[in-house]
ZAMARGU-4260 file (C-alpha; in steps of 0.2 Angstrom, whole numbers, plus 5000, padded with zeros to 4 digits):
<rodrens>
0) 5104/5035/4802 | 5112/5020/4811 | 5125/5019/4797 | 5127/5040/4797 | 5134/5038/4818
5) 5146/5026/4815 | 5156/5034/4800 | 5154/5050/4807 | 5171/5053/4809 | 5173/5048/4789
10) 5159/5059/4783 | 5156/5070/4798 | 5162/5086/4789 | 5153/5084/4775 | 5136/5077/4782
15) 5137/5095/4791 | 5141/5107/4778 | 5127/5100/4767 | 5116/5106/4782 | 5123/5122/4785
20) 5122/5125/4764 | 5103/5124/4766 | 5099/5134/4779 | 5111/5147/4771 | 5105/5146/4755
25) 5089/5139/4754 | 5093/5125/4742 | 5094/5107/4743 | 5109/5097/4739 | 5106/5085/4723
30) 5094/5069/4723 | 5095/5072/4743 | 5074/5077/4742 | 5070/5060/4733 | 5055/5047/4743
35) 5057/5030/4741 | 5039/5021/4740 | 5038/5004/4745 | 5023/4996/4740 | 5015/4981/4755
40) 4998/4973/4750 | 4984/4976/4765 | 4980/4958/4760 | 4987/4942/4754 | 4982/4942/4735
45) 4982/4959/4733 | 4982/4965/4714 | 4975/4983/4708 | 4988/4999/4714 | 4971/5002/4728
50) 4976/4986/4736 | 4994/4991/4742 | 4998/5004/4755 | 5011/5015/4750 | 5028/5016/4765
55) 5036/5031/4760 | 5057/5032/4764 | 5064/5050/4765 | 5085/5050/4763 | 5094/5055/4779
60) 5102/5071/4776 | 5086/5076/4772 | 5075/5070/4786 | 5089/5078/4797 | 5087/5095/4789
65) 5068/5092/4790 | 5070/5087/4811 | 5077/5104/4813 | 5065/5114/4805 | 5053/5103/4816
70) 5060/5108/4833 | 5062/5125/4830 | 5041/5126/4822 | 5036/5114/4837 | 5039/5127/4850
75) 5027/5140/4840 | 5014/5129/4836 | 5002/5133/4850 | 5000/5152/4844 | 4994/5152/4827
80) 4984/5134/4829 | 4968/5136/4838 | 4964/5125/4853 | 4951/5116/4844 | 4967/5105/4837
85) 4973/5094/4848 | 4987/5084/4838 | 5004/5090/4835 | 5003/5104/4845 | 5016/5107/4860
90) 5006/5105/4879 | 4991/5097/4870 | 4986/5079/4871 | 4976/5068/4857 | 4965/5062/4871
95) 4958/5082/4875 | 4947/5078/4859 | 4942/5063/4861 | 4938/5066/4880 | 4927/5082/4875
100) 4919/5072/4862 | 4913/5059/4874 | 4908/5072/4890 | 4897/5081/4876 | 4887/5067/4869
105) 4885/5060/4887 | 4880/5077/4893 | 4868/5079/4878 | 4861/5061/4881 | 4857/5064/4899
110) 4851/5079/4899 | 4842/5073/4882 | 4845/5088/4870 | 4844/5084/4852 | 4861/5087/4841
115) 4869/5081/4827 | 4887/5075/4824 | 4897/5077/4805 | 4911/5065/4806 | 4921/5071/4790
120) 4932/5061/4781 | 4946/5070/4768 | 4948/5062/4752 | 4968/5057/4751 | 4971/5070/4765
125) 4992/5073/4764 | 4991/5070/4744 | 4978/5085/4741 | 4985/5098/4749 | 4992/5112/4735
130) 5010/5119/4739 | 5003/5138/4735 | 4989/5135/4747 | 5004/5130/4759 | 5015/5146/4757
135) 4999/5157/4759 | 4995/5150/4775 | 5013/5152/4782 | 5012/5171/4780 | 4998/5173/4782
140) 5001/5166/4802 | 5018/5176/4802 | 5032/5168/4796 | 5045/5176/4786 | 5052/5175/4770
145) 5067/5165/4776 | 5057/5153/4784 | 5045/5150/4769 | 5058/5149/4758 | 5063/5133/4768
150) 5048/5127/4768 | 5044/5128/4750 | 5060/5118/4745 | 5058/5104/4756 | 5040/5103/4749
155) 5041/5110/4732 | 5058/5101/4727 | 5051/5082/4732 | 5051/5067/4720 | 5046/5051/4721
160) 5055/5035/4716 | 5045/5016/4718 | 5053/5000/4723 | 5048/4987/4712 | 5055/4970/4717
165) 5067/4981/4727 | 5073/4990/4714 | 5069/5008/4713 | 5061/5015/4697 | 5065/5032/4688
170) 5061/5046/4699 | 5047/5058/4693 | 5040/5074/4702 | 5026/5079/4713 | 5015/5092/4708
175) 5008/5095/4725 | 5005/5084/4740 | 5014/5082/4757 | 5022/5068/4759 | 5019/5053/4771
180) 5035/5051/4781 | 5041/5066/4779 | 5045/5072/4799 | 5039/5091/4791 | 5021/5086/4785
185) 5009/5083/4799 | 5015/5102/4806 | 5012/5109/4789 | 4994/5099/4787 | 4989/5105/4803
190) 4991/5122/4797 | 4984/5120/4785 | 4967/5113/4792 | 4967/5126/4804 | 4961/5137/4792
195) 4945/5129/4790 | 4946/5127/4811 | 4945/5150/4807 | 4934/5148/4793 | 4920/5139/4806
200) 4923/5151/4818 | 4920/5167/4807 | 4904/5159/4802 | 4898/5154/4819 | 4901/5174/4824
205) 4892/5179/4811 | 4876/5167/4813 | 4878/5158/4801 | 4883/5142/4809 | 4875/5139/4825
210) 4887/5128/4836 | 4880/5119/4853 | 4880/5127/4868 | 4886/5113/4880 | 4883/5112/4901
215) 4883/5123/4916 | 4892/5136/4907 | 4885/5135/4890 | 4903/5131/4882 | 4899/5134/4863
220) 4907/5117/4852 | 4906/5119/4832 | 4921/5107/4829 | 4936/5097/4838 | 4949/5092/4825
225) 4963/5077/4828 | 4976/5080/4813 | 4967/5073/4798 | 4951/5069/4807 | 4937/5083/4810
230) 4921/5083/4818 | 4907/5096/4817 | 4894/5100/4831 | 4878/5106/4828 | 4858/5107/4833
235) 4848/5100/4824 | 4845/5114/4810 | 4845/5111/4792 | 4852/5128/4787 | 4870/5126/4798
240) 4871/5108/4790 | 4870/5117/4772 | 4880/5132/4779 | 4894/5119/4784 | 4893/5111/4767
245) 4895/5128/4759 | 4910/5132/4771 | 4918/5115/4766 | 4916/5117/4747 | 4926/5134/4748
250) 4939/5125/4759 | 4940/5114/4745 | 4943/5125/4731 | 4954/5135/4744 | 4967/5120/4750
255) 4965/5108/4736 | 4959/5097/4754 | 4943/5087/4747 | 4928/5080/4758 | 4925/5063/4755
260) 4908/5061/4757 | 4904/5043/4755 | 4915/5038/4769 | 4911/5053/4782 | 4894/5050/4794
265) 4881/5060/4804 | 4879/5053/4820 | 4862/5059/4827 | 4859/5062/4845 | 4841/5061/4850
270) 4834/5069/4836 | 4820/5064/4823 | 4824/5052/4811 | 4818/5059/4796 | 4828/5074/4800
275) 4840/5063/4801 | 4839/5056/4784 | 4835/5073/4774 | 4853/5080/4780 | 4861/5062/4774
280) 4852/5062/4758 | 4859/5082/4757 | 4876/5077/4762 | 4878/5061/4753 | 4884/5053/4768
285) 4878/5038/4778 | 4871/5037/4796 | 4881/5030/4810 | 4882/5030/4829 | 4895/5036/4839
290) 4906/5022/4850 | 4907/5031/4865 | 4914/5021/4879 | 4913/5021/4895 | 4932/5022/4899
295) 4940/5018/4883 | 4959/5025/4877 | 4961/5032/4897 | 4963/5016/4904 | 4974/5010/4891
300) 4986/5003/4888 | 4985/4989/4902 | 5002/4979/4898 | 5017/4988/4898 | 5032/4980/4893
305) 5050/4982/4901 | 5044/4990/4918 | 5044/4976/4929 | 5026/4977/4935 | 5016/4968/4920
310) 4998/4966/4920 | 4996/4981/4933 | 4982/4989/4941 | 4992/5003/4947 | 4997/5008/4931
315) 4981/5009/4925 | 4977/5022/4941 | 4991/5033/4937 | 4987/5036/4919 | 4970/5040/4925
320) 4977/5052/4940 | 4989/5061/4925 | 4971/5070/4919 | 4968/5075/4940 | 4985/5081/4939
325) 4982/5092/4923 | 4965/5098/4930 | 4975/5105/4942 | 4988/5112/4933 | 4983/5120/4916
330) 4974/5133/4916 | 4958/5133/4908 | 4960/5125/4890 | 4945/5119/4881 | 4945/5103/4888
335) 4944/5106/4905 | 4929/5122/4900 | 4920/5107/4893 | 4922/5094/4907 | 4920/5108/4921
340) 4902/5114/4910 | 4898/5097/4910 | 4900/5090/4929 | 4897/5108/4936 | 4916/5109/4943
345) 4926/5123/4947 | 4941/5123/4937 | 4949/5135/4951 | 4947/5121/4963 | 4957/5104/4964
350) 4949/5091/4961 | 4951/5081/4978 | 4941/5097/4985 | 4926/5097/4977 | 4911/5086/4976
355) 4915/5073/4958 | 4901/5067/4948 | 4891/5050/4949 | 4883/5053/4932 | 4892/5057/4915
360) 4904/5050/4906 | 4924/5048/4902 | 4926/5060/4919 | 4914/5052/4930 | 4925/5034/4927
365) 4941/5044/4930 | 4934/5050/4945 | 4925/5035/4951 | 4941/5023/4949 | 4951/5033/4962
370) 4936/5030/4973 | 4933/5012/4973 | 4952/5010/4981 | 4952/5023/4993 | 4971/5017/4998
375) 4975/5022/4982 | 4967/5039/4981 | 4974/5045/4999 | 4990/5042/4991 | 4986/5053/4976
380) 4979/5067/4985 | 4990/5068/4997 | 5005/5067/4983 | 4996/5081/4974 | 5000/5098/4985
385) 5003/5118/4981 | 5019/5126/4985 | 5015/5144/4990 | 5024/5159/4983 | 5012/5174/4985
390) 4998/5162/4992 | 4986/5170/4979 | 4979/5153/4972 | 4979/5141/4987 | 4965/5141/4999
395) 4972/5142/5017 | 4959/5130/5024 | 4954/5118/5009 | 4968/5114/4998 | 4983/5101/5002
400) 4999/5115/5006 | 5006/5107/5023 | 5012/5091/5028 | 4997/5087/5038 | 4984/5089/5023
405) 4968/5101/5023 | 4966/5114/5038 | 4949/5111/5040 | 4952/5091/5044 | 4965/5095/5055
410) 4956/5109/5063 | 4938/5107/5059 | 4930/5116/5077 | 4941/5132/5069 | 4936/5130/5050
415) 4917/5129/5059 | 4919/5147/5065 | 4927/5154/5054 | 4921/5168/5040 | 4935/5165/5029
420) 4930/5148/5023 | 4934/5147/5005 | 4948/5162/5006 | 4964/5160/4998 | 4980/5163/5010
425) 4984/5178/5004 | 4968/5186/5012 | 4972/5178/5029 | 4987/5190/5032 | 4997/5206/5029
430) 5015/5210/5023 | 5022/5220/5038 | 5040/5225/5029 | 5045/5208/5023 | 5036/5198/5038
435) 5017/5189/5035 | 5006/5193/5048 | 4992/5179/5050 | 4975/5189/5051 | 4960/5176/5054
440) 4942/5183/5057 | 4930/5174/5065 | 4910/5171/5067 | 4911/5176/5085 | 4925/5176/5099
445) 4934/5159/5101 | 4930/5149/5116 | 4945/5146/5130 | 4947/5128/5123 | 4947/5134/5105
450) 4962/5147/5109 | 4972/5131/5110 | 4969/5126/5094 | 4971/5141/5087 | 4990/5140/5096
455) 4994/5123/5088 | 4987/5130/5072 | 4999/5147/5073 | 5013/5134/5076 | 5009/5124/5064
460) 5011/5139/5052 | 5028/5142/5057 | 5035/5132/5045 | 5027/5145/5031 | 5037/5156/5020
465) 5029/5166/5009 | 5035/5175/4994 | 5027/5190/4987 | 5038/5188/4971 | 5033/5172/4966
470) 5017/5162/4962 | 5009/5149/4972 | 5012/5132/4959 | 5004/5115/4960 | 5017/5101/4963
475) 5019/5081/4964 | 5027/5078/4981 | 5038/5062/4972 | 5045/5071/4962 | 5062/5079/4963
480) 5056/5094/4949 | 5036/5092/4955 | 5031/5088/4941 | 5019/5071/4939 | 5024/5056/4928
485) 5017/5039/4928 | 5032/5032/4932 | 5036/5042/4947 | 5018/5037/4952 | 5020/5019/4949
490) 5037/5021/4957 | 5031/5025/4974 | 5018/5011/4977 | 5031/4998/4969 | 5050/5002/4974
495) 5048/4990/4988 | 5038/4974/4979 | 5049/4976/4965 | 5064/4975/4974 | 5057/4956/4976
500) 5054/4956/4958 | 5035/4956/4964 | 5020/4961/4950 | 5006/4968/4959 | 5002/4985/4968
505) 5003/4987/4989 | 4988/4980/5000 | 4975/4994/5007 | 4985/4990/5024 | 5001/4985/5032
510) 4990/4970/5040 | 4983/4967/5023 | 5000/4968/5017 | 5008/4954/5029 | 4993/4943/5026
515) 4991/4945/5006 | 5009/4935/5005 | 4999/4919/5013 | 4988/4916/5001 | 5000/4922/4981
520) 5001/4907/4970 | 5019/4904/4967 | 5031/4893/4966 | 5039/4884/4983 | 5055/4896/4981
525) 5046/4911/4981 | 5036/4906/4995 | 5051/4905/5007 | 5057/4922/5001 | 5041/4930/5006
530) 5043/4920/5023 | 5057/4924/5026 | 5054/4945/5022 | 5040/4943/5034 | 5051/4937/5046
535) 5065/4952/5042 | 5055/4965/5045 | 5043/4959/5061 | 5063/4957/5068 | 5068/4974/5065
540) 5053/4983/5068 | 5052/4975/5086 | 5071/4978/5089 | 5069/4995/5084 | 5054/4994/5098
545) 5064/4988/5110 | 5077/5001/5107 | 5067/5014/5110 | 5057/5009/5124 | 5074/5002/5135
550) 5087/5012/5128 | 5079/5028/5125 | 5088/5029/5105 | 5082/5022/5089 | 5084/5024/5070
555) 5076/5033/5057 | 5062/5025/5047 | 5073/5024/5031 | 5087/5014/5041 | 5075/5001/5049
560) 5072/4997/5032 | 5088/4996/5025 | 5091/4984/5040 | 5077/4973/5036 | 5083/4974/5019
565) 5100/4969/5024 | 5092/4953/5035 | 5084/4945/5022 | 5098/4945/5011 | 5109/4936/5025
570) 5095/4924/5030 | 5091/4922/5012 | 5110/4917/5008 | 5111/4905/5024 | 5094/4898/5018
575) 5087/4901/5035 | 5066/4896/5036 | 5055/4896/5049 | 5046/4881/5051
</rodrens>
């Protein structure tokens, strides 16, 4: 592709009518649907065809054609492919699965309910799949002629060429398959294997398989799937276990898609072990136990290169706090049923509201990290806040939607009488024309002192501006579009330190902070840096006292800074130290 952007202006023209002639006819251009197939050993002294792992190489015009039909089926994936399916699909995350995987054998370990996990395994998954099969499933999900008719050439058309010793042997056709490398395949392969995600469901509302019915709200869970990679859920019955083998064998003869028994498992939970080996010697599968951790994948990675903060805690908390935000902000996808089930949350409710679980699993941690720094969590919660348009989803007195954090912290003597507790905002007032009128009821007549309060709070409220034509949405406050990213999280706790080129998150406190620098190992140079930024900012922040005090004028916090910022660059450069 490198050598494609720098003679574009060469073969530009042509590079772009050889895309333009597929889409308008539905034809490839000559040898341009040719993989190359390297061959790399798994192991050193590698010698049967099983001990090399196949790289495939697709040509560029192609790959480029393929990229677009990509984008375009990208946008449409999350219709037809059902939630079950977390992988390749547009506003879903790989780690949903694997995060309801973990809360359900933790919520059926301690709750100690007896259920049996099939991990399958597809035999040569990509290689299997037959092209007709392929075609069907894509109208059959909607997608019209045109659209298949792509489709089928860039599949159908394919041929495969192996470099030996770097040089590419005579190409020969493929008779079905998708091809590894190809940009197009994992969309079409998840198609695909949603079929069988419909299948399961058809026989699970028809009683034929009986899925688990997991926590508070009895969330029913047959299987999660992850691309290539299913599971299946079940209680311990031996009839769904053969119904589920039925199913599979009709996927089989269906999709061409194969289960490979001798590598796929049953992971027991709690039940008897003679059951246990029964359903193996019925699947032809082994036993195995499930490695559920107790954080796992959410706390990595730890080391990010190229960001300037290395080996950082802080990080670590805002990949965690990306799952608070997305509790917050999707609506109810099957993750969040499953997590809410399990640790009895309401999934209306943010998170920093409600009471969070000691017990569990992948959530509890997630929770329990933001607790054991509270410096850190305040800073979070108070970054997480709703901007209110019809005032329809934020609670007046609970959620974070002023400056000044929750109501009923700032007011608590008037959220102790108050019969409104709970109530979103746009039940604590009336439209009169186009002006919001505050309407609060009370438990009984408020006292002469509490009047007062409820003056600060109606001046408080001042600053609101409903709007009737527009919904109440959850934002991140660092943010210039209110949207959450890890690196506007990490951003926030470490444009200061890294303007030193520092490596580690902010103390709890500013006195932690000007004490921490006393005892960093480092070398003598950096030492007399962070002396001498001591010294900066004591020296601005008592001038900017003084200021005040005498002269009755002062700056703003953001100038004192910049000044403190400017002195340690002069006292730096005159090598000035305090001794």
């Amino acid at each position: 592709m490198n050598f494609i952007k720098r003679c574009w202006e060469e073969i530009g023209t042509e590079f772009t009518a050889a895309v333009i002639a597929f889409f308008q006819t539905a034809r490839l251009p000559k040898d341009s649907n040719i993989t190359w197939v390297a061959l790399a050993p798994k192991f050193g002294g590698a010698k049967e065809i099983k001990d090399f792992r196949p790289i495939s190489m697709v040509g560029c015009v192609y790959k480029v054609i393929s990229k677009v039909l990509v984008r375009r089926m990208r946008a449409v994936m999350p219709e037809p492919v059902g939630e079950t399916q977390s992988a390749f699909v547009k506003g879903r995350k790989i780690h949903d699965g694997a995060l309801i995987a973990c809360e359900t054998v933790q919520w059926l370990k301690l709750r100690k309910k007896a259920a049996a996990i099939i991990k399958l395994d597809f035999q040569k998954a990509y290689d299997r799949v037959k092209w007709s099969f392929v075609d069907i499933v894509l109208q059959k999900m909607g997608f019209g002629r045109r659209w298949r008719e792509w489709v089928m050439e860039c599949v159908s058309t394919s041929s495969m060429s192996v470099l030996v010793n770097g040089s590419p042997t005579k190409p020969f056709m493929m008779e079905r398959g998708l091809r590894q490398g190809d940009p197009l395949s994992p969309f079409l392969f998840v198609l695909v294997v949603d079929v069988l995600h419909r299948m399961v469901r058809e026989a699970v509302n028809n009683g034929r398989i009986s899925p688990l019915l997991v926590g508070r709200d009895n969330i029913e869970l047959s299987h999660l799937q992850f691309a290539d990679d299913t599971i299946l859920f079940c209680p311990p019955e031996e009839e769904t276990v053969k119904n589920y083998q039925r199913l599979l064998r009709c996927f089989e003869l269906m999709s061409g898609l194969s289960i490979n028994f001798d590598k796929s498992s049953l992971i027991p939970i709690n039940c008897d072990q003679l059951w246990v080996r029964r359903m193996c010697r019925l699947l032809e599968c082994k036993e195995a136990a499930l490695p559920v951790r107790k954080v796992g994948a959410h706390q990595a990675p730890k080391r990010l290169g190229g960001l300037g903060v290395g080996d950082a805690m802080i990080r670590n908390t805002a990949l965690l706090f990306k799952w608070w935000w997305r509790f917050s902000k999707e609506d109810c996808p099957l993750w969040k049923k499953v997590v809410c089930s399990c640790n009895n949350l309401n999934p209306n409710m943010m998170l920093s509201t409600q009471t969070l679980p000691t017990k569990g699993g992948p959530w509890k941690d997630i929770c329990q990290l933001q607790i054991k720094e509270q410096h850190v969590r305040e800073k979070m919660i108070n970054g997480l806040s709703m901007e209110v348009g019809d005032g329809r989803r934020t609670r007046f007195w609970e959620d974070v939607w002023l400056y000044c954090g929750p109501l009923k912290d700032r007011f608590p003597r008037l959220f102790s009488i108050s019969m409104q507790k709970g109530c979103v905002i746009g039940v604590c007032g009336f439209w009169d024309g186009l002006d919001w009128v505050w309407n609060f009821q009370w438990r009984r007549e408020p006292f002469q002192w509490e009047l007062e309060l409820l003056n600060q709070l109606h001046e408080t409220l001042r600053v609101v501006n409903l709007a009737p034509n527009r919904e109440d949405r959850i934002v991140w406050k660092f943010d210039k579009q209110g949207v959450f990213s890890t690196n506007s999280f990490v951003q926030v706790w470490c444009a200061w330190l890294n303007h030193f080129d520092r490596k580690w998150s902010f103390p709890g406190t500013v006195k932690e902070h000007f004490h921490s620098w006393t005892g960093v190992t480092t070398s003598k140079e950096e030492r007399k840096k962070w002396l001498i930024c001591f010294f900066a900012i004591v020296w601005n922040v008592w001038m900017e006292r003084n200021r005040r005090i005498f002269q009755n004028a002062g700056k703003s916090v953001e100038d004192t800074i910049n000044a403190s910022f400017q002195s340690f660059q002069e006292w730096r450069h005159q090598n000035l130290l305090c001794r």
